[in-house]
Wavefront OBJ file of the C-alpha trace (Angstrom):
o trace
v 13.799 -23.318 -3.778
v 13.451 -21.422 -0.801
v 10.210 -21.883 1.493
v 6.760 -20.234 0.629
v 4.127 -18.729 2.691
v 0.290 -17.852 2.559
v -0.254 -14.804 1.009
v -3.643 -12.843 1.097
v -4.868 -9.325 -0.125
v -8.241 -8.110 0.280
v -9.737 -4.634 0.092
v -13.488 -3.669 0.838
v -14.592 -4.536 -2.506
v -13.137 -7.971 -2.805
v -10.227 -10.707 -2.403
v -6.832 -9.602 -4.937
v -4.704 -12.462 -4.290
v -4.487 -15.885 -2.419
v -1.640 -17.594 -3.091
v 1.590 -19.070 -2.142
v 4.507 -16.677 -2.275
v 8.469 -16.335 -1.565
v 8.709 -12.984 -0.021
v 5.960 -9.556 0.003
v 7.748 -6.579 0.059
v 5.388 -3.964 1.848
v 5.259 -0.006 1.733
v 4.835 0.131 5.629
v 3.815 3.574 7.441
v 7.526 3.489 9.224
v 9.523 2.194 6.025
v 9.196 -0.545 3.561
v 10.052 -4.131 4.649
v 10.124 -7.654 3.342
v 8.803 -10.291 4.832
v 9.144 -14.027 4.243
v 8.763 -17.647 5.720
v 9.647 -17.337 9.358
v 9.037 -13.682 9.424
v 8.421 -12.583 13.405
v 4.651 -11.612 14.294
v 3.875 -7.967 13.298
v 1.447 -5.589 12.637
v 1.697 -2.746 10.784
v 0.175 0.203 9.048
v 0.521 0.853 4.788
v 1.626 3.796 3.121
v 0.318 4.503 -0.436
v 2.799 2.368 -2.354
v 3.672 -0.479 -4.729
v 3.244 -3.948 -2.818
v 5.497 -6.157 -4.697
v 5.099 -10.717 -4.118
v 7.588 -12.763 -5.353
v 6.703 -16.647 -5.858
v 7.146 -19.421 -7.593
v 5.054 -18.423 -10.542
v 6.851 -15.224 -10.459
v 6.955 -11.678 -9.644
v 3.871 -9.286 -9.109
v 2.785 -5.801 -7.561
v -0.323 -4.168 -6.537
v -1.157 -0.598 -5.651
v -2.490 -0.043 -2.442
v -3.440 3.483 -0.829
v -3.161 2.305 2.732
v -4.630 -0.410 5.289
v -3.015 -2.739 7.636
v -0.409 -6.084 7.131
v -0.666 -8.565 9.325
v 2.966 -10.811 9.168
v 3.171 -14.338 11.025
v 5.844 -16.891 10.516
v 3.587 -18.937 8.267
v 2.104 -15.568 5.933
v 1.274 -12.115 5.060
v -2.901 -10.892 5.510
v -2.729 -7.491 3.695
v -6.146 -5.295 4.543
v -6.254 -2.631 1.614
v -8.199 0.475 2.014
v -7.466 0.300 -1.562
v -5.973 -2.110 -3.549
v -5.251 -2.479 -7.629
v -3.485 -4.427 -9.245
v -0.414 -2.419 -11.206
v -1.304 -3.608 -14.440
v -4.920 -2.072 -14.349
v -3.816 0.766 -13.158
v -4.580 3.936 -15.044
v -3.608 7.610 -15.016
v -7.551 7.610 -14.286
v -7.091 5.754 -10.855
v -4.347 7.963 -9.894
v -6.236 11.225 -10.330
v -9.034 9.750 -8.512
v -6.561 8.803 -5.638
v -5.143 11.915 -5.580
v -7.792 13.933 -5.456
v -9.251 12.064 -2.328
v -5.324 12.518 -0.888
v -5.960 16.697 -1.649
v -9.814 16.512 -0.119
v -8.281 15.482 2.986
v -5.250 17.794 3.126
v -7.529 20.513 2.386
v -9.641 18.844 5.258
v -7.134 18.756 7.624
v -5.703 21.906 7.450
v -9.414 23.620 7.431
v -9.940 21.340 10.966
v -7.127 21.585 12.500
v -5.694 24.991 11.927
v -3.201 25.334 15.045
v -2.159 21.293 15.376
v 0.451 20.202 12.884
v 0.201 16.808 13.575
v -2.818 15.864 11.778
v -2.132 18.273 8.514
v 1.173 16.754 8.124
v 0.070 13.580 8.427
v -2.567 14.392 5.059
v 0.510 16.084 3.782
v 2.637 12.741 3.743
v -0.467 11.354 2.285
v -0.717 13.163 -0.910
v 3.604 13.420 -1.030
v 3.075 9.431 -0.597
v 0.152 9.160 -2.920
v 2.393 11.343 -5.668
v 5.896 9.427 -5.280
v 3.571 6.053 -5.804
v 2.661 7.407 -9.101
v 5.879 8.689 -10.176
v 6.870 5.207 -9.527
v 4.549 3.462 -11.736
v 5.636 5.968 -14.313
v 2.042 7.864 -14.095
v 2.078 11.230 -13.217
v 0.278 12.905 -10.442
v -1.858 16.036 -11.139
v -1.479 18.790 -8.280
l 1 2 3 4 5 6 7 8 9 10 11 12 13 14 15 16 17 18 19 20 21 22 23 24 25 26 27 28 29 30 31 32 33 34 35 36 37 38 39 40 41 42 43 44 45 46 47 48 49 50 51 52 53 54 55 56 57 58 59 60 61 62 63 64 65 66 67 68 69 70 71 72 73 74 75 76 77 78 79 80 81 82 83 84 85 86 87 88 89 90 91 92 93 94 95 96 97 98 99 100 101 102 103 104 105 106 107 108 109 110 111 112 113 114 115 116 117 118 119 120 121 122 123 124 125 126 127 128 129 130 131 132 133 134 135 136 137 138 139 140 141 142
């Protein structure tokens, strides 16, 4: 069996997950990576996206709208914005989601009329936030 590492998720509201795990695939900012026992140090930003452990009591995902991952050789420290575990999610917690995705889109582009940077980035946002929920087999009201 191959080597485990700590594995922690916590959002505002409270502590997901503390457990021993395989390998955490994460929905970073730049691209989704894997990280297990051994892993270099990193930090990195989330993306809205399916966080997916594997362990030995098995496979399981969470949704998380964002945050930070901190990877060391000996475990993953996920800081959710947001965090849910897949199976309570609901086509209810998507169209909340997404509607805080489109308040700051419409935010952005209302604040920052002549600098791309910061509407594109609420853009990817709510083009993140809907791919999530096409994923999960929900679908995302525009």
């Amino acid at each position: 069996m191959a080597d485990t590492m700590q594995f922690d998720l916590v959002s505002p509201e409270r502590r997901l997950a503390s457990l021993q795990v395989t390998s955490v695939q994460i929905p970073g900012a730049d691209g989704d990576m894997t990280a297990m026992e051994g892993h270099a140090p990193t930090i990195t930003t989330l993306r809205p996206g399916v966080l997916s452990i594997e362990g030995p009591d098995g496979h399981d995902q969470y949704v998380v709208t964002g945050g930070f991952a901190e990877i060391r050789a000996d475990g993953v420290s996920i800081l959710a914005e947001r965090a849910v575990h897949q199976g309570d999610m609901t086509q209810e917690h998507l169209d909340e989601m997404m509607e805080e995705a489109k308040t700051m889109y419409t935010n952005a582009k209302e604040a920052f009329e002549n600098e791309p940077g910061p509407v594109d980035d609420a853009a990817k946002l709510l083009s993140d936030m809907v791919a999530m929920g096409d994923h999960m087999g929900l679908t995302a009201k525009q």
